[in-house]
C-alpha positions, 0 to 999 in steps of 0.5 A: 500500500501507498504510505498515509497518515492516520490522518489520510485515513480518517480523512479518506473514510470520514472517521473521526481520529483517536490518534496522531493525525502524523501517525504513519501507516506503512504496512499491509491492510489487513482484516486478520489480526495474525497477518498483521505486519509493522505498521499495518492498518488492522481493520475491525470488522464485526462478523457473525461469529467474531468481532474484530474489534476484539483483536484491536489491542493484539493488532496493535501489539502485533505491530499496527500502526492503527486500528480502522473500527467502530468505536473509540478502543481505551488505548489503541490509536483508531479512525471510529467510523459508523460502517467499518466496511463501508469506511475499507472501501471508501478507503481502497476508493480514495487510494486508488484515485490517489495512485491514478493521479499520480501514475500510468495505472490500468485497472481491469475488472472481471466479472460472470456466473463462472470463470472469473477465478481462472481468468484473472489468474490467466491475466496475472501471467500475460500482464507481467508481458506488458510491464515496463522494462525494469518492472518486476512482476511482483511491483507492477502487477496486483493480482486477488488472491484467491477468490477476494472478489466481495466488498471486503476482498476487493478493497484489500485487493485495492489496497496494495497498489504502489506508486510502481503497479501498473496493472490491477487486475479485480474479480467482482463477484455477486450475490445479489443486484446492486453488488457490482455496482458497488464494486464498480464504484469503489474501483472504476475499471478501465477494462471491464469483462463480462464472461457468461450469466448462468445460474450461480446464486440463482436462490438468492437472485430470483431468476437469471434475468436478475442475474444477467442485470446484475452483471451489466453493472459491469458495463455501466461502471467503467470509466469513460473512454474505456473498454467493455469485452463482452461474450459474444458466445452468450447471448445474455452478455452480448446484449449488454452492448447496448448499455455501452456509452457512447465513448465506451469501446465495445470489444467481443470474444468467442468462438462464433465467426462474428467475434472481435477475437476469436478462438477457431478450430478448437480441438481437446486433446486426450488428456483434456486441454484445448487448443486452438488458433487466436484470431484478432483484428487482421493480424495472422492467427496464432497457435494456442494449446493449453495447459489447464484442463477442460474446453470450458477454458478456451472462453476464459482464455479468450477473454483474458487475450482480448484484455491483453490486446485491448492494453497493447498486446499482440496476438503472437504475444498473447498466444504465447503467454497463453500457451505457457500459462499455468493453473494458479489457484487450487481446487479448479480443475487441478489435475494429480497423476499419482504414482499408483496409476490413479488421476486426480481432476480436483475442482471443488472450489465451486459449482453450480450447474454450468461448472458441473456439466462442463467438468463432467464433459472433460472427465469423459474426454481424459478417461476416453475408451480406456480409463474408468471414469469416476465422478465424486460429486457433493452439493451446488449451494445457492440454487433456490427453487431448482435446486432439485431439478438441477442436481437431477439433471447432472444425475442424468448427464452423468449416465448419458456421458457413460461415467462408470462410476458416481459416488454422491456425497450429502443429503443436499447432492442426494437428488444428483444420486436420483437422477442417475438411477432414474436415467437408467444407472444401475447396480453400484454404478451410483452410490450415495453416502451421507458424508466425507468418511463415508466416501473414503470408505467407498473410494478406498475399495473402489478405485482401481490403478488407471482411473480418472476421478472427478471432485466437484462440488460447491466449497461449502459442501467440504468436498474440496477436503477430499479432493486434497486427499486424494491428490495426496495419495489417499485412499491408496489404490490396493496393492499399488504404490502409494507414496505421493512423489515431491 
């Protein structure tokens, strides 16, 4: 972060100040009182299980310069606002307003139902491309880790630029309407992407309408004389180039023959990654093949090339950035070759149907003729209304795509179980089971040197806990090795 002044803070957040307006804040902006370093501003957050304002004085005594809250704490130097994280993103607002000013810094935002975790991952890497000579990755560029895409992630992502960054790269999620909006506001991006509208959150949206107007905000938030990159592909996303302002540039991508950049003649190799030739503005087509796993990926891939390009990259550039780029955050689509034979395809961060079919379509392309297919499936959250319905329907895709084997984790997947028996599965092809131990014990006896296994589910669920344990050896095939190679 930018160095300030306890008095920069209040200033920025309206607080009020109980400490030396000269007092310096130099350090990281942190919401976790152990990640505190010297001279960190420790934000108090309230939350439904602990407040933080409990940790102020361990914050402080951790090396805090200041403590953002909301109340006077007897003691510790603290800015006393009336909404601590409303105050953290005025906050991330007024930093990066001050960086812009003084800086050639470019902000790009993405957003979608699915996608956005991978594609931002993939700017990090063609970004660093784009970077001044001189400028090492690490002060040039700012990237989320993780998924920090909410109004509490996405002002601590904000909040470590420097005078030095040149690229911001933000993910903006969404669980309701106005979300983005917000978001929008905090950080005005200059590119501002749109991947797809499905289904995620559908419970608490209402309908994919809602949805789909939810992510337009997109549109609206960026800065005049921007760029808007649209899905041509998704019907729902093209048609927010109408919401464009006139001094907005509008850019596509996708697959179809009328997109700005375009991926043509895309094929999937056996083990599951794409490839496919980059075609943009004139120039030749370049080569692309993948490193990530799955043919949903070409889009994101797509996306992040049409940033690039938007930003002064060039198309062999890009393809060759993209060629070389690598998964980044775990539990999507990490694929673990493990030494008794047995392949690993974890993607338990997060589900929703889209996701769902998508994964299920690339474990029949990696398993092919001749490996057994294993799909260990847990809840999608979020649903509403049709969650039974959508669980059922990947039931059913899961016999269509001819999987041998699906183990259903929870009472919430039950209905994914149902769907498979009512198209067709039968005999232990399905099996449910209430919980993690009792898929242990079904895997344990069940998985055979040369399978391919499958573990999707929503973060919630906990699935992802198993998927950790497989990549790392267990439940061992019988009479396999079981060491996991370093």
């Amino acid at each position: 972060m930018i160095a300030l002044t306890a008095a920069d803070v209040a200033e920025a957040t309206g607080g009020r100040l109980h400490a030396d307006a000269a007092t310096p804040v130099t350090g990281p902006v942190v919401v976790d009182s152990r990640r505190v370093e010297a001279g960190s501003l420790f934000v108090a957050l309230p939350g439904e299980h602990v407040d933080g304002h409990d940790f102020a004085r361990a914050a402080v005594g951790s090396g805090a310069a200041l403590v953002l809250a909301a109340r006077e704490l007897e003691g510790v130097p603290t800015v006393v606002v009336d909404d601590v994280q409303a105050a953290l993103g005025e906050l991330a607002h007024a930093v990066l307003a001050r960086v812009r000013a003084g800086g050639d810094l470019r902000v790009v935002a993405v957003t979608g139902s699915v996608g956005k975790t991978t594609t931002k991952d993939l700017l990090g890497q063609l970004l660093a491309d784009l970077l001044p000579d001189g400028v090492a990755p690490e002060d040039g560029l700012v990237v989320p880790t993780g998924s920090f895409n909410n109004e509490v992630g996405l002002p601590l992502t904000v909040l470590r630029v420097t005078e030095a960054t040149r690229f911001l790269v933000l993910e903006m999620g969404a669980d309701g309407p106005g979300n983005i909006a917000y978001l929008t506001r905090i950080a005005p991006p200059d590119v501002g992407v749109v991947l797809a509208v499905g289904v995620a959150h559908v419970g608490k949206f209402g309908s994919v309408e809602a949805i789909a107007r939810t992510k337009a905000e997109m549109v609206s938030g960026v800065v005049p004389g921007g760029t808007v990159v649209l899905n041509a592909d998704d019907q729902r996303v093209a048609a927010m180039a109408s919401l464009a302002a006139p001094e907005h540039t509008v850019t596509t991508f996708g697959t179809i023959s009328s997109a700005d950049v375009r991926g043509a003649d895309v094929e999937v190799d056996p083990s599951g990654r794409a490839r496919f030739a980059l075609v943009a503005g004139g120039a030749d087509a370049a080569p692309v093949e993948l490193r990530l796993v799955g043919a949903h990926h070409v889009s994101n891939a797509l996306a992040a090339a049409t940033v690039v390009l938007a930003l002064g990259g060039t198309v062999p550039g890009v393809a060759a950035g993209l060629s070389r780029a690598t998964p980044v955050s775990p539990h999507r689509m990490a694929v673990t070759e493990r030494p008794d034979g047995v392949t690993v395809v974890d993607d338990a961060y997060n589900a929703n149907p889209d996701s769902m079919r998508a994964a299920l379509r690339t474990l029949a392309v990696m398993a092919g003729r001749t490996r057994r297919s294993v799909a260990v499936l847990g809840e999608m959250l979020e649903l509403g209304d049709g969650s039974r319905a959508a669980h059922d329907e990947i039931g059913r895709l899961v016999v269509r795509l001819n999987v041998k084997l699906l183990v259903v984790v929870g009472d919430g997947a039950y209905h994914i179980h149902e769907g498979a028996l009512q198209e067709g599965s039968w005999g232990e092809e399905s099996v449910f089971v209430p919980d993690l131990d009792a898929a242990r014990a079904v895997l344990a006896e069940a998985l055979e040197p040369g399978d391919v296994v499958l573990v999707k589910s929503s973060l919630g669920s906990g699935l992802w806990r198993l998927g950790d344990e497989l990549a790392a050896g267990g439940p061992a095939v019988p009479g396999a090795a079981s060491e996991v190679a370093p």
